[in-house]
RODO-2510 file (C-alpha; in nm, 4 decimals, decimal comma):
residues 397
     n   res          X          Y          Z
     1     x    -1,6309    -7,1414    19,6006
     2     x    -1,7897    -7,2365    19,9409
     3     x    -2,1297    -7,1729    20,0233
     4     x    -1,9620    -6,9116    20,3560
     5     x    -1,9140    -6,5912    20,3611
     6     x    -1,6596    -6,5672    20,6014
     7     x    -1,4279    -6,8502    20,7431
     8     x    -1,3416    -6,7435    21,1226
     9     x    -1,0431    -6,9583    21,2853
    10     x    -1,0579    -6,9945    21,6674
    11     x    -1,3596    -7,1217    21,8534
    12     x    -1,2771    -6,9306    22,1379
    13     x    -1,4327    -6,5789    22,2693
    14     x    -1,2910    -6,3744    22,0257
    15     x    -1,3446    -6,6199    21,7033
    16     x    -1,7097    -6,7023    21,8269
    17     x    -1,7858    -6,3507    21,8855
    18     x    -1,6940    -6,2167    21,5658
    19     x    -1,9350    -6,5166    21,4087
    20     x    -2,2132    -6,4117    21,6056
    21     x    -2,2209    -6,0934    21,5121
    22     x    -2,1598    -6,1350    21,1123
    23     x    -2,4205    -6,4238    21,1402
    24     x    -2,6622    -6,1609    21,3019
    25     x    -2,6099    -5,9779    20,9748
    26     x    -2,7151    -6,2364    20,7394
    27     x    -2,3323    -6,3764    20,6694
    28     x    -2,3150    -6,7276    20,6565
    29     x    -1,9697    -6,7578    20,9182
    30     x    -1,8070    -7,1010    20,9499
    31     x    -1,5766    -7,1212    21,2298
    32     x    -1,3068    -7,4006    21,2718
    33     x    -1,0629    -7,4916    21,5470
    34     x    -0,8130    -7,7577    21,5813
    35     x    -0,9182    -7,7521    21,9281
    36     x    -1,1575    -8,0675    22,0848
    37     x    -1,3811    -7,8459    22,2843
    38     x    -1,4700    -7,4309    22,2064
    39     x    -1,3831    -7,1694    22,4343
    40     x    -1,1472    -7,3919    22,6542
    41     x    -0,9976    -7,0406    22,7815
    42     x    -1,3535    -6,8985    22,8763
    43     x    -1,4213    -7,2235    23,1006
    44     x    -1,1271    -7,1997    23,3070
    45     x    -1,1042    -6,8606    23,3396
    46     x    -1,2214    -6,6660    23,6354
    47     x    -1,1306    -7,0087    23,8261
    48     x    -1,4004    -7,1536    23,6603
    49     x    -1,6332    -6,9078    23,6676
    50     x    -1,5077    -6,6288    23,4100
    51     x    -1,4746    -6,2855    23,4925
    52     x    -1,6097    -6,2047    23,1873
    53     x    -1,5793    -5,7857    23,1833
    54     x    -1,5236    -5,5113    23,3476
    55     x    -1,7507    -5,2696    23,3972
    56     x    -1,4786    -4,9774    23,4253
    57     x    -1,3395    -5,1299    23,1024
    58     x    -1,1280    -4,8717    22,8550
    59     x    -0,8613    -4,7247    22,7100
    60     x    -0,6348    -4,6864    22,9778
    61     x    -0,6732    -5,0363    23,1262
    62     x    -0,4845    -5,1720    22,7613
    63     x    -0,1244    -5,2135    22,6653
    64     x    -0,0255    -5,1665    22,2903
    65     x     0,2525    -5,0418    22,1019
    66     x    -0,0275    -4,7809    21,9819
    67     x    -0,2376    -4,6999    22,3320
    68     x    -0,5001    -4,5217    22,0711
    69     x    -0,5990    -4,8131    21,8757
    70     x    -0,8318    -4,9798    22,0775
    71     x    -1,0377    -4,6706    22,1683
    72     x    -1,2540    -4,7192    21,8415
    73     x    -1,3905    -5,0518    21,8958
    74     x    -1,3906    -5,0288    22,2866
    75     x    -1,6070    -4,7355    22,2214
    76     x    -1,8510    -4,8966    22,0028
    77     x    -1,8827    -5,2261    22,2492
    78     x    -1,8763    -5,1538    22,6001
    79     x    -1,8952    -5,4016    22,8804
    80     x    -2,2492    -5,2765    22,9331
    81     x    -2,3435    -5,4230    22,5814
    82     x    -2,2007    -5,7612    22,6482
    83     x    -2,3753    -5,7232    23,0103
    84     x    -2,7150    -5,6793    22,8341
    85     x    -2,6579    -6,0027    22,6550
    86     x    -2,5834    -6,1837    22,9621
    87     x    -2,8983    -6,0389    23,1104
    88     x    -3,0923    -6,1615    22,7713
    89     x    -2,9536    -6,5235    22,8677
    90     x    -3,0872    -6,4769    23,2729
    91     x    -2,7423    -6,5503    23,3453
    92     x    -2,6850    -6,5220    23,7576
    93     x    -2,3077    -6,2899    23,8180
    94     x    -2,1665    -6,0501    24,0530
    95     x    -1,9310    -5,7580    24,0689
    96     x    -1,6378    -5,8965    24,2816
    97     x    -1,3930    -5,5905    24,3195
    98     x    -1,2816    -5,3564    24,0978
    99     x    -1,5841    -5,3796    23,8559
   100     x    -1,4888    -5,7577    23,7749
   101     x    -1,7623    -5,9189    23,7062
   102     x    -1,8072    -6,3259    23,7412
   103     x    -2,0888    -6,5584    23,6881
   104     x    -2,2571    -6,6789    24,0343
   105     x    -2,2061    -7,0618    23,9088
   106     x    -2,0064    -7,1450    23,6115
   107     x    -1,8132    -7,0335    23,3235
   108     x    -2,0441    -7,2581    23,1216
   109     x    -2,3146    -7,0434    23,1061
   110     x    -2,1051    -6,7865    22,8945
   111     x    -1,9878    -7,0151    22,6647
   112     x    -2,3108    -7,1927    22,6334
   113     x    -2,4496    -6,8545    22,5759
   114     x    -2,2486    -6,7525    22,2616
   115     x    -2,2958    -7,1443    22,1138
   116     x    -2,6714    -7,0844    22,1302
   117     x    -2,6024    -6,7377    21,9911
   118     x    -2,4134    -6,8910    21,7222
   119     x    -2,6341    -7,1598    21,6263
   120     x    -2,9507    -6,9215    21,6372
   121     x    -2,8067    -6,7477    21,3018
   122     x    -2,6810    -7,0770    21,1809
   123     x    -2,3443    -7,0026    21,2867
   124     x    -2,1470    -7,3529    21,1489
   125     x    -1,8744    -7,4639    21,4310
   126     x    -1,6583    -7,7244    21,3182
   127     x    -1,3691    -7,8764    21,6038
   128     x    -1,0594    -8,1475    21,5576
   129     x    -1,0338    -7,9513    21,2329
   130     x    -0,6667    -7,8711    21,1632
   131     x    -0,5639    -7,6014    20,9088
   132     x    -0,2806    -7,7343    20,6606
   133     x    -0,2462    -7,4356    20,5003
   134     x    -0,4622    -7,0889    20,3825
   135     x    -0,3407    -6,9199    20,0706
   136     x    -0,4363    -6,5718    19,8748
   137     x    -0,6625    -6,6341    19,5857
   138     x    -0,8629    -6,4798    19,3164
   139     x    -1,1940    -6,5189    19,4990
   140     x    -1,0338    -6,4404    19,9120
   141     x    -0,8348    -6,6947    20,0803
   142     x    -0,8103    -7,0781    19,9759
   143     x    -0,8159    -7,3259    20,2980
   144     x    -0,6950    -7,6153    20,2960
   145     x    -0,7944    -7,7972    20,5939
   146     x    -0,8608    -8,1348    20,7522
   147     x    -1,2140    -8,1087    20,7406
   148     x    -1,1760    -8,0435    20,3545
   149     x    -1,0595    -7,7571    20,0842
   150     x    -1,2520    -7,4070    20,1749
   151     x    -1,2558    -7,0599    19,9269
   152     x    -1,3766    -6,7941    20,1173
   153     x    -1,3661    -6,4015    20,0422
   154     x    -1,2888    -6,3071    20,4338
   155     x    -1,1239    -6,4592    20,6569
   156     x    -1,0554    -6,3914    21,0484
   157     x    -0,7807    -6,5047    21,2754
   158     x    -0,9188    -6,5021    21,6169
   159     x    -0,6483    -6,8015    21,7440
   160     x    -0,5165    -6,6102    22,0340
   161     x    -0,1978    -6,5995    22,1847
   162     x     0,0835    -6,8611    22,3091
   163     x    -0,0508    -6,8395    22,7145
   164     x    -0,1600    -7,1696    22,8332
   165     x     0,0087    -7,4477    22,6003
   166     x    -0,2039    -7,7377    22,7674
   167     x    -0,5023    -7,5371    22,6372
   168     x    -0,4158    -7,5877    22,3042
   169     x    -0,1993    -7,2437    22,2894
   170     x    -0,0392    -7,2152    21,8911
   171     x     0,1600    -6,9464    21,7240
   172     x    -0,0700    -6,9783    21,4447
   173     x    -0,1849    -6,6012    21,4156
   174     x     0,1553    -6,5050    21,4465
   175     x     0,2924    -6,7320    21,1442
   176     x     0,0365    -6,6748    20,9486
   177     x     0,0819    -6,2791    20,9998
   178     x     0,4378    -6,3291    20,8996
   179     x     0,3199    -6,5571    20,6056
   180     x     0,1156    -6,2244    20,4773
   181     x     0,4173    -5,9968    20,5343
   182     x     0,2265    -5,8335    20,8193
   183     x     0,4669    -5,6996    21,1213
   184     x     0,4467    -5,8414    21,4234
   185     x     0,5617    -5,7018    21,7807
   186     x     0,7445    -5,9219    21,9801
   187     x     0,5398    -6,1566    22,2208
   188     x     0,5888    -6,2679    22,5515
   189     x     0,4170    -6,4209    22,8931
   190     x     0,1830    -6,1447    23,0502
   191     x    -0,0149    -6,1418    23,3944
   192     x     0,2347    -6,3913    23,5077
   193     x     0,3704    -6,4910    23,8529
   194     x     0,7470    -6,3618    23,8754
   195     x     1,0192    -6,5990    23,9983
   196     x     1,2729    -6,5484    24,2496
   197     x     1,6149    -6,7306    24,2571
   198     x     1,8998    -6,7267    24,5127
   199     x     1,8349    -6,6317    24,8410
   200     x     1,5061    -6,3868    24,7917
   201     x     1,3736    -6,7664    24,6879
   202     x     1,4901    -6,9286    25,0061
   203     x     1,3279    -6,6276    25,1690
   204     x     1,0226    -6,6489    25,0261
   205     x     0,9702    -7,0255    24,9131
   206     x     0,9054    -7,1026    25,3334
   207     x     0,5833    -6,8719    25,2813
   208     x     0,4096    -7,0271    24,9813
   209     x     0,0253    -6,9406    25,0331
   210     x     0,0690    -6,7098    25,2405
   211     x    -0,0652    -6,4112    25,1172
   212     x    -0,0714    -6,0238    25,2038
   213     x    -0,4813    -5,9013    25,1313
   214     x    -0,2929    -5,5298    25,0251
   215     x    -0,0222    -5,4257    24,8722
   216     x     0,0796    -5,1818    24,6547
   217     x     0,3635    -5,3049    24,4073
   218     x     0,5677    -5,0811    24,1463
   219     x     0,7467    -5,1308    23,8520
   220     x     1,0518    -4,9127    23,7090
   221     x     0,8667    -4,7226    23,5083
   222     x     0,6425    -4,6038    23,7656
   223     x     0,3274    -4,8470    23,7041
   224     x     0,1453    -4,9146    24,0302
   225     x    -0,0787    -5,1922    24,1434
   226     x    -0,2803    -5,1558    24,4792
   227     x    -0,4145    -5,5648    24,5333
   228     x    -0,3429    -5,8582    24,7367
   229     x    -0,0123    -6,0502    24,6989
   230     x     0,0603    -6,4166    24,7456
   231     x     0,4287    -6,6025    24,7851
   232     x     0,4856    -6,8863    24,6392
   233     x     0,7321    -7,2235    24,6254
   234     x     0,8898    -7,0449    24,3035
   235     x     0,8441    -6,6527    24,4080
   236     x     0,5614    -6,4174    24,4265
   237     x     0,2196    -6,3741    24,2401
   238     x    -0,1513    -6,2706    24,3144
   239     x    -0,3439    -5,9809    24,1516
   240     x    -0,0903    -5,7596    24,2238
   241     x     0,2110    -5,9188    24,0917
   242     x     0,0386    -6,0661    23,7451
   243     x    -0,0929    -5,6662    23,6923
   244     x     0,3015    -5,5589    23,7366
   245     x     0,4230    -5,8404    23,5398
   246     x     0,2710    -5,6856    23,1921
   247     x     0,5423    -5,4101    23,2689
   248     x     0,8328    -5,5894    23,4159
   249     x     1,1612    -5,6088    23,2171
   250     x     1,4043    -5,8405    23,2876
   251     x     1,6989    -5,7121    23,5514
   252     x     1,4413    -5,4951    23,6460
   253     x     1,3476    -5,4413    24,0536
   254     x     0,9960    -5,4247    24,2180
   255     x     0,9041    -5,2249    24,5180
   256     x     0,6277    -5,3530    24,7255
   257     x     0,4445    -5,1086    24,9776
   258     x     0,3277    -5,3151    25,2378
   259     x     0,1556    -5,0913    25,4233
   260     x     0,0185    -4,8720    25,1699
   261     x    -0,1709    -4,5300    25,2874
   262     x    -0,0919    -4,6214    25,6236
   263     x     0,2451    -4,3918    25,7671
   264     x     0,4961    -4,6022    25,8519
   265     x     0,7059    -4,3567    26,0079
   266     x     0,5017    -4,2559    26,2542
   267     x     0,3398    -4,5603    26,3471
   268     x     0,7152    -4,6871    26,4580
   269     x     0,7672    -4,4067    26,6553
   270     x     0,4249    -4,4696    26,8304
   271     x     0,4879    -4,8143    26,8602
   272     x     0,8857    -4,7451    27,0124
   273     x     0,7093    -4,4835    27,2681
   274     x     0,4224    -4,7831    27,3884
   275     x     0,6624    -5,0689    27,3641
   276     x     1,0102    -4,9624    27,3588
   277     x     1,1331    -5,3610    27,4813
   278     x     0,9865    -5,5253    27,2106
   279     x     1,1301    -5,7328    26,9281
   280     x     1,0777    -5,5575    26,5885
   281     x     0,9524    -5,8702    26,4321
   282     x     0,6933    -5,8973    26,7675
   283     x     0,5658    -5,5019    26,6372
   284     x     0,5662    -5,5526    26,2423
   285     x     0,3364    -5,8657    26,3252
   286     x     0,0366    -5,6600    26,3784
   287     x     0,0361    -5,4965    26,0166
   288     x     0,1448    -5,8016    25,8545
   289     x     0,1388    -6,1810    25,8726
   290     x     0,3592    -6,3397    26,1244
   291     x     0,5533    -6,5075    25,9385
   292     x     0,5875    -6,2734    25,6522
   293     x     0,7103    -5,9833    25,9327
   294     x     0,9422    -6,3120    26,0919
   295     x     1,1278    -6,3341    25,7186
   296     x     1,1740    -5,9413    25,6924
   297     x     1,3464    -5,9328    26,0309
   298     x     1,5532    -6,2635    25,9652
   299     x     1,6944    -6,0381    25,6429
   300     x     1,7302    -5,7156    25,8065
   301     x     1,7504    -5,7966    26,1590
   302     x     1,5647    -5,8220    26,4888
   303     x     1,6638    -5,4973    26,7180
   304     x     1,4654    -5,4336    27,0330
   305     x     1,2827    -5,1211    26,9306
   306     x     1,4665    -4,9128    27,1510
   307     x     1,7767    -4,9668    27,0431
   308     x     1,6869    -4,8134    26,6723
   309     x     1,8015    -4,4673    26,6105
   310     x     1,6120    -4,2313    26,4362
   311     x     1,8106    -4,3354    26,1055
   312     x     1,7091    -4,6793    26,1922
   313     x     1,3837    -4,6096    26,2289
   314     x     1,3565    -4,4025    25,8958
   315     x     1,5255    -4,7104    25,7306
   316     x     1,2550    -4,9467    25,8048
   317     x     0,9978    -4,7145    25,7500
   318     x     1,1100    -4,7018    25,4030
   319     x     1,1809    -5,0603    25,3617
   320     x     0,7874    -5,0882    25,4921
   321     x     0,6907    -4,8487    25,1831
   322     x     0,9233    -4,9569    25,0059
   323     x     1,0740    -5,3755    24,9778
   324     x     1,2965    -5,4031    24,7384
   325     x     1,2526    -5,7513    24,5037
   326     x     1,5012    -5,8516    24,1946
   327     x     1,2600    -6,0920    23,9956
   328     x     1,4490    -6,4049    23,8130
   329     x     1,2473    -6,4516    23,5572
   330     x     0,8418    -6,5001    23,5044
   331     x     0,6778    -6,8401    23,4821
   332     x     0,6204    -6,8175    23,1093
   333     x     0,3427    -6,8878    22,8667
   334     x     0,2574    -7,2118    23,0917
   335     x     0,0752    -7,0317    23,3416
   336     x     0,0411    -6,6584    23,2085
   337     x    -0,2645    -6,5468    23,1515
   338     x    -0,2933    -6,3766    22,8181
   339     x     0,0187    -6,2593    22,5514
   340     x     0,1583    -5,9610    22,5252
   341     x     0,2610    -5,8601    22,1868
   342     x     0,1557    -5,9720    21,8569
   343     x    -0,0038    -5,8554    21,5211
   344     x     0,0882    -5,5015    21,4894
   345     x    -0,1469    -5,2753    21,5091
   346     x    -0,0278    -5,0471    21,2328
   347     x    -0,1438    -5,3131    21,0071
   348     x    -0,4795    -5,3148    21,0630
   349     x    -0,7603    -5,0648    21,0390
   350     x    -0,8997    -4,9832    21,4120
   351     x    -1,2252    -4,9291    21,3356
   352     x    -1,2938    -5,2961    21,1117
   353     x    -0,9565    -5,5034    21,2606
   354     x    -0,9202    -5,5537    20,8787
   355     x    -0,5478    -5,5994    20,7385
   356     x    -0,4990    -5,2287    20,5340
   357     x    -0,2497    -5,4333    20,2886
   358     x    -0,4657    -5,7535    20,2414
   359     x    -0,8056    -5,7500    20,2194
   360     x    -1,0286    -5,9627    20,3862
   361     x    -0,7628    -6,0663    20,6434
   362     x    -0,8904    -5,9565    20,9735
   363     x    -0,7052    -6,0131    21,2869
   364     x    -0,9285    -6,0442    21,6610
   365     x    -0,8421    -6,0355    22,0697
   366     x    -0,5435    -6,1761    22,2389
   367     x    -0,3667    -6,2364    21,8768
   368     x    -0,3605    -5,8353    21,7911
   369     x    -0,1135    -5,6400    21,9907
   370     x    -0,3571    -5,5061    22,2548
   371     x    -0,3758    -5,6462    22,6204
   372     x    -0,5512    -5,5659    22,8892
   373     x    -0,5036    -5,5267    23,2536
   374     x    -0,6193    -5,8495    23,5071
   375     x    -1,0085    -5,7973    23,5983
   376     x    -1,2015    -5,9189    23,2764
   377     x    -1,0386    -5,6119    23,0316
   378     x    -0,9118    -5,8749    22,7946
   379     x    -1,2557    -6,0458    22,7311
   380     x    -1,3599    -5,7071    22,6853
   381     x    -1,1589    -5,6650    22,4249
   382     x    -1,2580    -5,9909    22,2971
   383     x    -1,5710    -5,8940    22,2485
   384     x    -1,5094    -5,5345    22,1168
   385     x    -1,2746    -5,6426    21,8593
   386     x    -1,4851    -5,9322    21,7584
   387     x    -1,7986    -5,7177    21,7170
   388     x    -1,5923    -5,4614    21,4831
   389     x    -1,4988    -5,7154    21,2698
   390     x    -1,8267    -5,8932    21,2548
   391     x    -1,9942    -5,5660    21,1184
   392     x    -1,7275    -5,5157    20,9012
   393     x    -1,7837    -5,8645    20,7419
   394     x    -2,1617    -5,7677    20,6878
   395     x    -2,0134    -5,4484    20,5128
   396     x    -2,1485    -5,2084    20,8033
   397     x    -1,8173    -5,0229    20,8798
***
């Protein structure tokens, strides 16, 4: 038997978070990661400067198979907590929309803020350390590992999901779920850019960068995203377009209001009375960018406004409200920014993230079947999750 309490695998928000908060409990936590560096995710998040909540962070703002189960520990952790902690460490941030908030210089300063968390309970952090193999035993879970053989009665599997490969991305979680008998919902890229093919891409590709400051964009089932939206040599992404991603299914369309709460309609008809000779494409140009109103007209034509009928006119108002766009594809777990899918929440107990059919096994952030919307939700959930289970190793819930 080791001298730990609890073995926690993942070095990243989630895993360290969990640590912390057992080790504030008097467990003695060892966490491993095959991983060179901890919390890779948290330093290039944000752009490098991690948007690490949300202060309108809750229920709503999650996807799950069961929207219910992360009310519990969402409740019980709220961004304000995690805020108070960043106070604690005199860390500089700001709100930047939408109740993101970011650190003023560097994503360092919240991952240097849970190591010295961690190592002020004697929180043991072990890197390079590959796992060969974790097994059910009499006394927990037997590790074998590459820093050694480990018995442990808990174990947690905060590994995350399979977004960002060159991070050091794994389906770990997931096998090891499987290798339990635990279910599993299927996984795939979330907050993604979507692709184009065809000729919507040889529409489009001419605009990379360019980017329209707000949009609202829909998905089939009627989820709607008010943000900016950016085109790009493969199709179309910003905040907009990775929130509507989560909720795109292939073949599906998306409808992008580009001039949403503004009416359309009658701004045309203004615009037909002031300046009946003028090209369409000469008009649009003042609600959007040149180029971007050039590329609508070179699909849909370029009348003189007085020669559009009222039909006409009701036609592009609509196509204003509402432009139609047949995604391809998404760019996949190389540049998505979390996983949606994963350790199904039926198996675990909402209140602990303990496994109800093994115990010991507990299961933390991006790896569980609960993501969040873009805007620092999923670190909240990070640190929710984490922070249930922690107590729960000390016994406390």
């Amino acid at each position: 038997m080791s001298s730990y309490d609890a073995i926690v695998i993942g070095a990243g928000a989630a895993g360290l978070m969990t640590a912390i908060t057992a080790g504030q409990l008097g467990q003695r936590v060892l966490v491993l990661d095959h991983s060179n560096k901890a919390g890779k995710k948290i330093l290039m998040s944000g752009g490098g400067r991690c948007n690490f909540t949300n202060m309108y962070s809750g229920p709503e703002n999650f996807l799950s198979a069961n929207p219910h189960f992360c009310k519990s520990a969402l409740a019980r952790y709220t961004p304000w907590d995690f805020i108070a902690l960043v106070n604690e460490h005199e860390i500089a941030y700001h709100e930047k929309t939408l109740g993101q908030l970011f650190c003023d210089n560097s994503s360092k300063d919240i991952l240097n803020m849970l190591l010295a968390e961690a190592e002020k309970v004697a929180v043991e952090v072990r890197l390079n350390t590959e796992i060969h193999s974790v097994e059910k035993s009499d006394v927990g879970f037997q590790l074998n590992t590459g820093a050694g053989n480990f018995a442990v009665p808990k174990l947690v599997i905060a590994t995350g999901g399979l977004s960002i490969p060159k991070m050091g991305a794994t389906g770990f979680g997931y096998q090891l779920a499987k290798q339990f008998g635990l279910k599993t919902e299927p996984t795939r890229a979330g907050l993604v850019p979507l692709t184009l093919s065809g000729k919507p891409l040889d529409a489009i590709a001419p605009l990379s960068g360019l980017a329209l400051t707000a949009v609202k964009v829909s998905s089939t089932d009627g989820q709607v995203f008010e943000e900016a939206m950016l085109c790009t040599h493969r199709g179309i992404s910003g905040p907009a377009v990775l929130q509507i991603s989560s909720f795109w299914q292939p073949g599906e369309t998306v409808l992008v209001d580009l001039l949403p709460n503004q009416d359309a309609a009658g701004w045309l008809s203004e615009m037909v009375a002031e300046q009946p000779k003028s090209e369409l494409k000469t008009v649009l140009a003042y609600k959007l960018p040149k180029r971007f109103a050039e590329m609508l007209c070179e699909q849909h034509g370029n009348p003189r406004l007085n020669s559009l009928n009222e039909k006409q006119l009701a036609e592009w108002a609509a196509r204003l409200h509402a432009w139609e766009i047949k995604p391809s594809g998404t760019e996949g777990y190389r540049t998505a920014e979390v996983t949606l899918g994963g350790v199904s929440t039926d198996e675990l107990s909402s209140k602990t993230m303990q496994c109800k059919t093994v115990p010991g096994l507990y299961f933390v952030g991006e790896v569980v079947d609960v993501t969040g919307h873009l805007g620092g939700h999923n670190f909240q959930w990070a640190w929710a999750s984490a922070h249930a289970a922690g107590e729960s190793l000390a016994g406390l819930n």
